[in-house]
N, C-alpha and C positions, 0 to 999 in steps of 0.2 A: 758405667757408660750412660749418659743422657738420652732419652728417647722422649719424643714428644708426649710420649702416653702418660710420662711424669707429669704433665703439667696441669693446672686444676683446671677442670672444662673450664669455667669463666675465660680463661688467660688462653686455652685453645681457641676457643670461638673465635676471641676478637683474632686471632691469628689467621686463621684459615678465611675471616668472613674479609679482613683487611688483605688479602692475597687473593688468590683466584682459586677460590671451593671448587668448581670444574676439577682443575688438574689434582689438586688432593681427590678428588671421589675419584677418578680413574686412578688414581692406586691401588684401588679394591682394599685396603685397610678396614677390617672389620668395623676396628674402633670407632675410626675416623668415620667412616660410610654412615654408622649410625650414631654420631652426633650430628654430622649434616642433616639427618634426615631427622632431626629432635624440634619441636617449634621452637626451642629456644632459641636452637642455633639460625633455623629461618627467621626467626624476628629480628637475631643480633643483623644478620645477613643484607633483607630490607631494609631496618635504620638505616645501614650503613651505605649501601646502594642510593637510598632516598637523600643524602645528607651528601653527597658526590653529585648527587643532580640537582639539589637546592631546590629539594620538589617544595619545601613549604613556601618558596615563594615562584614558583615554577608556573602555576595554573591560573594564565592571562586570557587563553582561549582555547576553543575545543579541540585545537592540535593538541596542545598541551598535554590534555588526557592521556591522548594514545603514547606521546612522546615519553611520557611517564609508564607506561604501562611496558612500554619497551625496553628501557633503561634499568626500569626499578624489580619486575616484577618477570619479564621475560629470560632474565639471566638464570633466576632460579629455575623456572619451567625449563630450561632448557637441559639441567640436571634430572629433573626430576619426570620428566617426559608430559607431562599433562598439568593442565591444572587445578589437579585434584588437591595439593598441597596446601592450598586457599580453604582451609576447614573452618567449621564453626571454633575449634580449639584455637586455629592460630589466629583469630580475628579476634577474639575476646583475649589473647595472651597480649597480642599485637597491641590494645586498645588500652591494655593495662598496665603493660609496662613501658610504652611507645609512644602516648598519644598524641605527640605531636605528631610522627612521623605515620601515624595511625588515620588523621583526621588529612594531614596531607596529601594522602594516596586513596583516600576513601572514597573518590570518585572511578578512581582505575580500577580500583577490587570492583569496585558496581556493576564496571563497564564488563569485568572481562568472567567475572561470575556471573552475570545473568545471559552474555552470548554463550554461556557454555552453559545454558538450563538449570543454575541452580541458585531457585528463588529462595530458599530459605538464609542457605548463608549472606544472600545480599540485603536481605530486609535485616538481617543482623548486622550487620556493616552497618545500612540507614540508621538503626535501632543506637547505634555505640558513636556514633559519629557526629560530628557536624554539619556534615553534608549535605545539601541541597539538589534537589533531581532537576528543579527547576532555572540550575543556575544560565547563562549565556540566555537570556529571553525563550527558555525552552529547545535551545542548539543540541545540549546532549542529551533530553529526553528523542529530539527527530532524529538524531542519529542510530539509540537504542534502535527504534521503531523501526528506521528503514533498516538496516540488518541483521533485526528479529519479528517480520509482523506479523506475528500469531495473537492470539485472543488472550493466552495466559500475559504476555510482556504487559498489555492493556488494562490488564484485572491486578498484575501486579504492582504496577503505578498507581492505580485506584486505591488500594489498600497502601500504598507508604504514605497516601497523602495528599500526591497533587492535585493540584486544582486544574483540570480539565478547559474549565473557561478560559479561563485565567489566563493560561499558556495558549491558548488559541486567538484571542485578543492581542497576543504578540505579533500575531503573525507569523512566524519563525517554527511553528510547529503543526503538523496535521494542516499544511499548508495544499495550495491548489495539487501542484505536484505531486504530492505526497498521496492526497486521496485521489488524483489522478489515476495513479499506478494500481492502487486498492480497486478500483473501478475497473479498470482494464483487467485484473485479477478475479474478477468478481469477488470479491471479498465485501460480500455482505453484511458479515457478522461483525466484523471490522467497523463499517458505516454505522451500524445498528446500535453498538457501543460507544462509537462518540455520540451520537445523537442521543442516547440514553445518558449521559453527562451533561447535557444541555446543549451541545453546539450546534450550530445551526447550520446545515450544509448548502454550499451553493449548490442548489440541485439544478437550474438549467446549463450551469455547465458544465458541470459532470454529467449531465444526461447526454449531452451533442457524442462521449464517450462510450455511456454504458451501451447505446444504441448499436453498437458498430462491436462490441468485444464483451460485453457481459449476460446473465445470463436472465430467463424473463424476471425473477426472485426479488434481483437485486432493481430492475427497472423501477417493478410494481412497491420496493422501499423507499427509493426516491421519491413518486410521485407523491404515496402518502407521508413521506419527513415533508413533501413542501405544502400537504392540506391544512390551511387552516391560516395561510398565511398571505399578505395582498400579493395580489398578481400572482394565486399559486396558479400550478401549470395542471391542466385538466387533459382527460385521456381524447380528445378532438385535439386538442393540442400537439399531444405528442403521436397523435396518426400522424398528424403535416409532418412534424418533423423528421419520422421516420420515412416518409414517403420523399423528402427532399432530401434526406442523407441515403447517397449509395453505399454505403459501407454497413447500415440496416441489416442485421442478423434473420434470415428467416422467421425463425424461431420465434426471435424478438419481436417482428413485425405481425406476427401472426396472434402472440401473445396481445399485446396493445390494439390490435381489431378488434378483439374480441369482447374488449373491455368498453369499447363505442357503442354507440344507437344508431340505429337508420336515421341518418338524415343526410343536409348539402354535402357537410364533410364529406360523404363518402367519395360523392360525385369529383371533388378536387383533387382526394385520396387519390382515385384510379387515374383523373388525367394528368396528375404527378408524375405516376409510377409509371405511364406510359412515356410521357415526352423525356423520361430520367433514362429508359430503356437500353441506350447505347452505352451507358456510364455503369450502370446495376444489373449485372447476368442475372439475378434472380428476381427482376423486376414482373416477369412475366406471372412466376411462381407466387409473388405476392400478389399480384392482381386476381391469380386463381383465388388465392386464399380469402380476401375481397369480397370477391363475388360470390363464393360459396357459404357467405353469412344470411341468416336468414334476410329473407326484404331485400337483399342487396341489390337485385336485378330491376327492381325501381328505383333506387337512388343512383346507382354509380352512371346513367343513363341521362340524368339529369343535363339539360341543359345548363351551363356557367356563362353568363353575363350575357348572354342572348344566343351563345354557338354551340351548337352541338358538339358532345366531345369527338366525333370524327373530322368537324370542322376546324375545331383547333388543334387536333397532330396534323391536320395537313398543314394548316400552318407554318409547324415545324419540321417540315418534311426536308433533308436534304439528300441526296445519293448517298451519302454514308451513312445514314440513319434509319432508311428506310426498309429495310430488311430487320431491324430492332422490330421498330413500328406496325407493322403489319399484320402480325399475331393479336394484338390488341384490336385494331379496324375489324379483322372479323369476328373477333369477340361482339364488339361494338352492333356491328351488322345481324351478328347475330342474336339480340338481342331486341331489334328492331329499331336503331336508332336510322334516321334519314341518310342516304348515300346522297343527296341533293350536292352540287358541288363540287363531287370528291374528282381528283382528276380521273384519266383513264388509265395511266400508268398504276394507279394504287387499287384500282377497279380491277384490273389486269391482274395482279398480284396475289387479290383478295378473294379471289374467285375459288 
């Protein structure tokens, strides 16, 4: 009686890999079960998957990848439950007896071995392949990054090669967005490392960012990646700034005071932070912080362009505002600045 177990593995493989390997492995067949699970037979399996997709001429764009990664290489994951099956064994079996269909796919092993943290088999892949990390003007390195951005994906790009600049001059990668989200992350370390590759960060707008969601660390990077550079941005600078964005982190604000000198600034600081008052719940809390620097109670007093800063929130004074505002007036007053002017309603108030 003929049984498949007659036949010499070569002539099963192409059998079971040209059919559906799923329904033979749920036969539980000893035999069978562990030639599926032999690299041989996953190599014969992927050619064969790969050569049904026409992956060697498949990869026009960075759908492509994934659509590849679906077709070619999920069928088997889906026997084998993980994709641990992607070993250094079957990438160097794959590469040597395969290499078309090896160099074909060599960007989908990349993709789907380094989202599952494992940097050795992928640099082996690099290592046997033709492959280009840099291909689509840097599209599948931003892709990597944005759904793995840790320091190792970083470090491990740097070591297969890339050219950091390079792909940044694309445009397409490590783009505004991209370090947007790292900034709103506080991901420092992140910033710190492209910068240590040469790129040059747009720091004033990613700062209008880090200001409102990041943490003092990553500020105090920014300001020094823009030293040295024309029109870098100085910490007078970015007191205004934080004093006119309501979205100003405490923390933050209090951080970047600190790092100023007594002078006018200060004085346009505090009349920021006040006439900002109805926009900023911790505007009060930063004018504290302000004022409690040494010298402070001399500068933030200062007259601006000839008005006393009590005479310009009045100014601004409307019925809705005015209950923001008045915590600062008697700061102000108390302080000794002139009530000359002030109406009697905010007199009233201030008392």
């Amino acid at each position: 009686m003929f049984t498949l177990n007659r036949l010499p593995s070569p002539a099963l493989v192409r059998v079971i890999a040209y059919s559906d390997p799923a329904t033979w492995w749920a036969l539980g067949d000893s035999y069978i079960c562990a030639l599926i699970n032999s690299t041989s037979f996953r190599c014969g399996w992927v050619s064969h998957l790969a050569k049904g997709f026409h992956a060697p001429a498949a990869i026009t764009c960075i759908e492509d990848i994934d659509t590849q990664r679906r077709k070619v290489l999920d069928p088997v994951t889906s026997i084998f439950g993980s994709e641990a099956w992607i070993s250094g064994n079957f990438v160097r079996a794959l590469s040597a007896n395969y290499p078309v269909t090896f160099n074909a796919i060599a960007l989908g092993l990349v993709k789907t071995l380094l989202l599952n943290g494992d940097r050795n088999t992928a640099a082996l892949v690099i290592q046997r392949s033709h492959a280009r990390l840099d291909i689509f003007d840097g599209r599948f390195v931003r892709d990597l990054v944005v759904q793995r951005p840790e320091m190792w994906m970083l470090q491990w790009l740097a070591v297969s090669g890339l050219d950091f600049e390079e792909l940044y001059s694309r445009g397409h990668c490590f783009d505004m967005s991209q370090l947007t989200d790292w900034v709103m992350a506080s991901r420092v370390e992140l910033l710190r490392f492209l910068a240590g590759r040469g790129l040059r960060l747009p720091v004033r707008s990613l700062m209008e960012y880090a200001l409102g969601h990041s943490q003092p660390d990553l500020v105090e990077f920014l300001i020094g990646h823009d030293s040295g550079y024309a029109h870098e941005l100085s910490w007078n600078d970015l007191l205004l700034m934080a004093c006119t964005e309501a979205s100003t982190r405490l923390d933050v604000f209090v951080y970047v005071a600190s790092k100023t000198e007594p002078s006018i600034v200060w004085a346009f600081a505090a009349a920021c932070l006040a006439s900002h008052a109805m926009a900023d719940d911790c505007a009060y809390k930063k004018f504290m912080a302000l004022r409690s620097l040494p010298n402070a109670a001399e500068w933030i007093v200062k007259p601006i362009r000839g008005q006393t800063p009590i005479e310009r929130l009045c100014e601004r004074l409307t019925y809705e505002n005015i209950a923001h505002i008045s915590p600062f007036i008697r700061d102000y007053i108390a302080l000794g600045v002139s009530t000359a002017n002030m109406p009697s309603i905010v007199s009233a108030l201030c008392q």
